[in-house]
C-alpha positions in Angstrom: 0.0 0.0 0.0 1.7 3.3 -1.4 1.8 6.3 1.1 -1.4 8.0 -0.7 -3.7 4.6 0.1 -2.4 4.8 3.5 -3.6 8.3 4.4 -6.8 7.4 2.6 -7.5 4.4 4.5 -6.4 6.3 8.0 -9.0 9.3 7.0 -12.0 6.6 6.1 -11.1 4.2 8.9 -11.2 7.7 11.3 -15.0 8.9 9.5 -15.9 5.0 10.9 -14.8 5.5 14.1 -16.1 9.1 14.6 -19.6 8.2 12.8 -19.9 5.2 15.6 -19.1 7.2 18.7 -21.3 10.2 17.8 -24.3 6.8 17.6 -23.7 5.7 20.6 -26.0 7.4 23.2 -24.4 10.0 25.2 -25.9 7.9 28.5 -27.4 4.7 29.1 -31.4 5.4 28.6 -33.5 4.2 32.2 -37.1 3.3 30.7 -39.7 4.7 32.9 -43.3 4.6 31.9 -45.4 7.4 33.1 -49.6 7.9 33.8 -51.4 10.9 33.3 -54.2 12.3 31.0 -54.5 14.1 28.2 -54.7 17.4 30.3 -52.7 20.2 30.5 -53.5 21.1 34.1 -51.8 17.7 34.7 -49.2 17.1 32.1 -48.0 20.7 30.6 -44.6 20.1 31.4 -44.8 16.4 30.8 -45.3 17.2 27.2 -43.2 20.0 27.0 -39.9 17.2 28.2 -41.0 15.0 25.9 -41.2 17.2 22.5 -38.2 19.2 23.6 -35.8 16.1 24.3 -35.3 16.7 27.8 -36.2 13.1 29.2 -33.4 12.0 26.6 -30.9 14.2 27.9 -31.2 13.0 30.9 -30.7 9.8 30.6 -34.6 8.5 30.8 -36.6 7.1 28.1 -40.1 8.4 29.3 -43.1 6.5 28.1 -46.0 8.6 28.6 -49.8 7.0 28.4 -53.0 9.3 28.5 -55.5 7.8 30.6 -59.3 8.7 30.2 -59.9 9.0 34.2 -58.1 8.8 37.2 -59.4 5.6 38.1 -58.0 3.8 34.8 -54.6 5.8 35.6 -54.3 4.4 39.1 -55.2 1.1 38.4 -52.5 0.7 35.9 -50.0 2.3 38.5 -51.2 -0.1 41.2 -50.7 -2.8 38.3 -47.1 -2.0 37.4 -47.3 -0.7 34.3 -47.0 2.5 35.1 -44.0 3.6 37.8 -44.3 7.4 38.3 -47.8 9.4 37.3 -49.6 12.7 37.9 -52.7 13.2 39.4 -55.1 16.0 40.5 -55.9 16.0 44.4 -58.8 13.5 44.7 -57.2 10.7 43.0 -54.4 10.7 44.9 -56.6 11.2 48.1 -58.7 8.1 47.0 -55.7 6.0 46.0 -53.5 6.8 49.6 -56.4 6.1 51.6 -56.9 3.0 50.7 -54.5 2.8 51.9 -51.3 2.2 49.1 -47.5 3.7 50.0 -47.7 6.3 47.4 -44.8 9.0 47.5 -44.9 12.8 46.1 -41.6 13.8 44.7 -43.0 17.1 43.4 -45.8 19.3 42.9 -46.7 20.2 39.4 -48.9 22.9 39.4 -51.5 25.1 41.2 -54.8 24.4 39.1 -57.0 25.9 42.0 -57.7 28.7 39.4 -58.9 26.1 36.7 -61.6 25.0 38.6 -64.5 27.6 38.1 -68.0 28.1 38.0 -69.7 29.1 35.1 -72.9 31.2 34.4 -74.5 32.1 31.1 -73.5 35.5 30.2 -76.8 37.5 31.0 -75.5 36.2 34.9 -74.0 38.6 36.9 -73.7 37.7 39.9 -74.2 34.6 42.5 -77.4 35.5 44.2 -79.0 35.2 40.6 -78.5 31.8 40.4 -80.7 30.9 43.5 -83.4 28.8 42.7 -81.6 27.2 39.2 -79.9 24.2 38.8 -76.2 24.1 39.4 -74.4 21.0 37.6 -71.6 19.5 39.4 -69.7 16.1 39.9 -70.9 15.1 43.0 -68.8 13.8 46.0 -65.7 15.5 43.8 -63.4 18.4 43.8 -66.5 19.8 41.7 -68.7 20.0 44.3 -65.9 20.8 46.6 -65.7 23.5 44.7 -68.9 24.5 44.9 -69.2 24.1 48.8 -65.7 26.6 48.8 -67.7 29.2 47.1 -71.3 29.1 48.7 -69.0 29.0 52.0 -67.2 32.2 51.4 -69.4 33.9 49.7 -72.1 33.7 52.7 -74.5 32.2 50.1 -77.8 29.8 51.4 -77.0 26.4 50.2 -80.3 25.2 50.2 -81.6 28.0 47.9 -79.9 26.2 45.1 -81.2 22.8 43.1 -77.6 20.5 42.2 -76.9 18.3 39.3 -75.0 15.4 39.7 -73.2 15.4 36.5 -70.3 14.2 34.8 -67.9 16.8 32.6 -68.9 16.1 29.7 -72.9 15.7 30.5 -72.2 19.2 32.4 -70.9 20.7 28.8 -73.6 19.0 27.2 -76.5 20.5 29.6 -74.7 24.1 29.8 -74.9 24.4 26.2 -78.6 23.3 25.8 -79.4 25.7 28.8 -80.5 22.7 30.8 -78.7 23.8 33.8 -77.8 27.5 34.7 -74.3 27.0 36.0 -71.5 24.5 35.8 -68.8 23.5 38.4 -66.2 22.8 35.7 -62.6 22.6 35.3 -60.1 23.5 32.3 -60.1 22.4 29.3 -63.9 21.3 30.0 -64.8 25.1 30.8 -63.5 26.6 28.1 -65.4 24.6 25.7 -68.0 25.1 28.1 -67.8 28.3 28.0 -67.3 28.9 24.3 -69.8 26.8 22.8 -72.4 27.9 25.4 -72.2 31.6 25.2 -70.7 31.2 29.2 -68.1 32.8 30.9 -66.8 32.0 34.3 -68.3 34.1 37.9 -66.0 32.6 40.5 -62.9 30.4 40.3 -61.1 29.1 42.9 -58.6 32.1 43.0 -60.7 34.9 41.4 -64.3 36.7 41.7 -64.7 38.0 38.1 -68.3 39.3 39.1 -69.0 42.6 37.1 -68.1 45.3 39.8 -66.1 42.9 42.3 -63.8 41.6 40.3 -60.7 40.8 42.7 -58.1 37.9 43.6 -60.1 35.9 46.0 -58.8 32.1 46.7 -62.0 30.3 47.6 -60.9 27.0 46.9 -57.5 24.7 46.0 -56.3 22.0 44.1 -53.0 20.9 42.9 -51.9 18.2 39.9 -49.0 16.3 41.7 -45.9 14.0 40.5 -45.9 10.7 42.3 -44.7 7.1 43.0 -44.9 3.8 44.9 -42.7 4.7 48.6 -40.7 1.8 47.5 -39.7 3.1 43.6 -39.1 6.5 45.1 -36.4 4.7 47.8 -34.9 2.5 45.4 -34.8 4.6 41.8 -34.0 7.7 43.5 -31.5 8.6 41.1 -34.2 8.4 38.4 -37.1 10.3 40.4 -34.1 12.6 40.1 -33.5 12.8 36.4 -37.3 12.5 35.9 -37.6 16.0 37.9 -34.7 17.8 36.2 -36.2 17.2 33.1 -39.8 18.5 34.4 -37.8 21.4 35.7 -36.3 22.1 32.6 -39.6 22.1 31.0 -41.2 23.9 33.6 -38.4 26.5 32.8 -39.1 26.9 29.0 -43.0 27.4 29.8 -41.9 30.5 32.1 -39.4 31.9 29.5 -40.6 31.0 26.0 -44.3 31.3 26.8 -45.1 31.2 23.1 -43.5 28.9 21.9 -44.3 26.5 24.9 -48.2 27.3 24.4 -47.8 26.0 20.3 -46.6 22.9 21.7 -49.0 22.6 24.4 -52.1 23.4 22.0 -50.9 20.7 19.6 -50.4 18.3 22.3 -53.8 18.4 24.0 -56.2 19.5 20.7 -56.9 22.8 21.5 -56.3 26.5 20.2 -53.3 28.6 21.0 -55.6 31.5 22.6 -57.5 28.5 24.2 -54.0 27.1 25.7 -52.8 30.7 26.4 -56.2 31.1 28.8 -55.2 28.0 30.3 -51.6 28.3 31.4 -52.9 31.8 32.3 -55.1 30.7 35.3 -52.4 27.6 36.0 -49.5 28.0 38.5 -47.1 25.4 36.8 -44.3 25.1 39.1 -42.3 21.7 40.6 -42.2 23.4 45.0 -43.4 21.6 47.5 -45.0 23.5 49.8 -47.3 24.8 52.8 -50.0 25.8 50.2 -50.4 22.3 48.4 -50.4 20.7 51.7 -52.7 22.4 53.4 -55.1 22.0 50.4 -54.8 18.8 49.7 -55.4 18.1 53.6 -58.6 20.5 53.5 -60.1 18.2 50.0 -59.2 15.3 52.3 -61.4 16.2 55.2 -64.1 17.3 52.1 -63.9 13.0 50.9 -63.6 11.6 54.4 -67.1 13.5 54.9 -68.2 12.1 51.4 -67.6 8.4 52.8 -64.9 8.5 50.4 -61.9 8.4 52.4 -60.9 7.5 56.1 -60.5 10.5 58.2 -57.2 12.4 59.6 -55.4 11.9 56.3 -52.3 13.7 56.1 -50.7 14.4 53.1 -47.4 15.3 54.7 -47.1 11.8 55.2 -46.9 10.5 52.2 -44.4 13.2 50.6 -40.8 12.5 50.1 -38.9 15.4 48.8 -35.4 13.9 48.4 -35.5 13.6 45.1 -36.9 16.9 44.6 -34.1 18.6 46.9 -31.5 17.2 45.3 -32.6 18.7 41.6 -33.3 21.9 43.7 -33.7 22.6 47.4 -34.9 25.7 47.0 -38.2 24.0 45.6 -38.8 22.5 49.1 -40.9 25.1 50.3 -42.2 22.8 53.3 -42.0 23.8 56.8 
């Protein structure tokens, strides 16, 4: 082999090697399955990790499975085949109570704001709707909901007739003016409230009653990240990497809000306005703290009184933050 071969057979031999490390993955890939829904009070940031490629930089190949309702979700977590999910408040309540050693690694997001009560638009304020039908999921954060507002509002509970609906019957009656208000929560009451000429009185953060409009927190709820105690204790280095990545993601939604609400609205069907609206009256963030716990504790006390749950549940118990400190302490918020 002349000197001219050589170097060509060096520079093609060093294209092979480079071409093969640049295949190999920068890290081995940790499959982890994950449960939630196809909602963006509960997976915003899932999405956001997933279409930007942060599980992947991490080191975790994140399956994530939409469930239709939290009881199908938590079935399949108790099952195996999911190892980490997220959840609104109630069933996580339901599910620890049973009880089953569930652990929260990390909060993520306030959606206390995305549960509202909607009035057709010739309502104006709360007293009107004595009298009417109110349409709510009964023995849920709906009529939780509900309870919050009649509560602080110093409204007569029996003056009004309830509903027991579910969301999409309560869309379906709004519309066709079969009930006068809905206890609803996003994306359900913005349909609602487009396709029914409705807009929204009270959430659980807000009064947007003409002349009294104010921030007024009635009510809360929180979407949570979770696991078994025992995956939490012995995949802590991947509770880890899952979090950093839902950090990251939570990150982009704070700093590249437009962009982060195109992929959002593509990911869960909906318009960008709609999805704008939505991460508007969300509090997307990963901390742990005071807040969630005390809400979560007060829905808790709201189930145990439905039958639903056993009494003295306390959600403190069944957080572990180690995960979560180690991505950020400064997101441990708990006292």
């Amino acid at each position: 082999m002349n000197l001219k071969h050589q170097r060509n057979f060096i520079q093609i031999l060093a294209a092979a090697l480079i071409g093969t490390c640049l295949a190999w993955p920068a890290q081995a890939q940790v499959a982890v399955a994950i449960g939630t829904a196809k909602d963006p009070n509960l997976a915003a940031q899932l999405q956001i990790a997933s279409a930007k490629g942060y599980f992947s930089e991490v080191g975790i190949d994140a399956t994530i499975s939409d469930f239709p309702s939290g009881g199908d979700m938590m079935a399949a977590f108790v099952g195996g085949s999911v190892q980490m999910a997220t959840a609104g408040s109630t069933p996580v309540l339901l599910l620890a109570s049973r009880p089953y050693p569930i652990a929260i690694v990390s909060q993520i997001s306030d959606i206390s704001g995305a549960q509202q009560l909607l009035v057709h638009d010739d309502v104006n304020t709360l007293e009107e709707l004595y009298g009417k039908k109110i349409g709510m999921l009964k023995g849920t954060a709906s009529e939780a909901l509900f309870n919050s507002i009649v509560r602080d509002y110093g409204l007569d509970a029996g003056k009004f007739e309830t509903v027991n609906l579910g969301p999409t019957e309560m869309l379906t009656a709004f519309v066709r003016k079969q009930v006068d208000a809905v206890a609803l929560w996003e994306p359900h009451s913005t349909r609602a409230r487009e396709a029914g000429s409705g807009k929204t009185l009270v959430s659980g953060t807000r009064s947007f009653i003409p002349g009294k409009e104010e921030a007024r927190r009635v009510y809360g709820d929180h979407a949570v990240l979770f696991t078994s105690e025992e995956f939490a204790k012995s995949n802590k280095e991947t509770v880890e990497k899952v979090i950093t990545a839902l950090a990251k993601a939570n990150d982009y939604l704070r700093t590249n809000r437009e962009e982060a609400v195109a992929v959002l609205a593509e990911a869960f069907q909906l318009t960008p306005d709609q999805m704008n609206d939505i991460v508007d009256v969300n509090d997307y963030t990963l901390a742990i703290n005071d807040q969630m716990v005390g809400d979560m504790n007060s829905l808790g006390a709201f189930l145990a009184a439905q039958g639903k749950t056993a009494e003295g549940l306390e959600v403190r118990n069944w957080i572990n933050t180690d995960a979560l400190h180690a991505v950020n302490p400064d997101l441990v918020e708990i006292k």
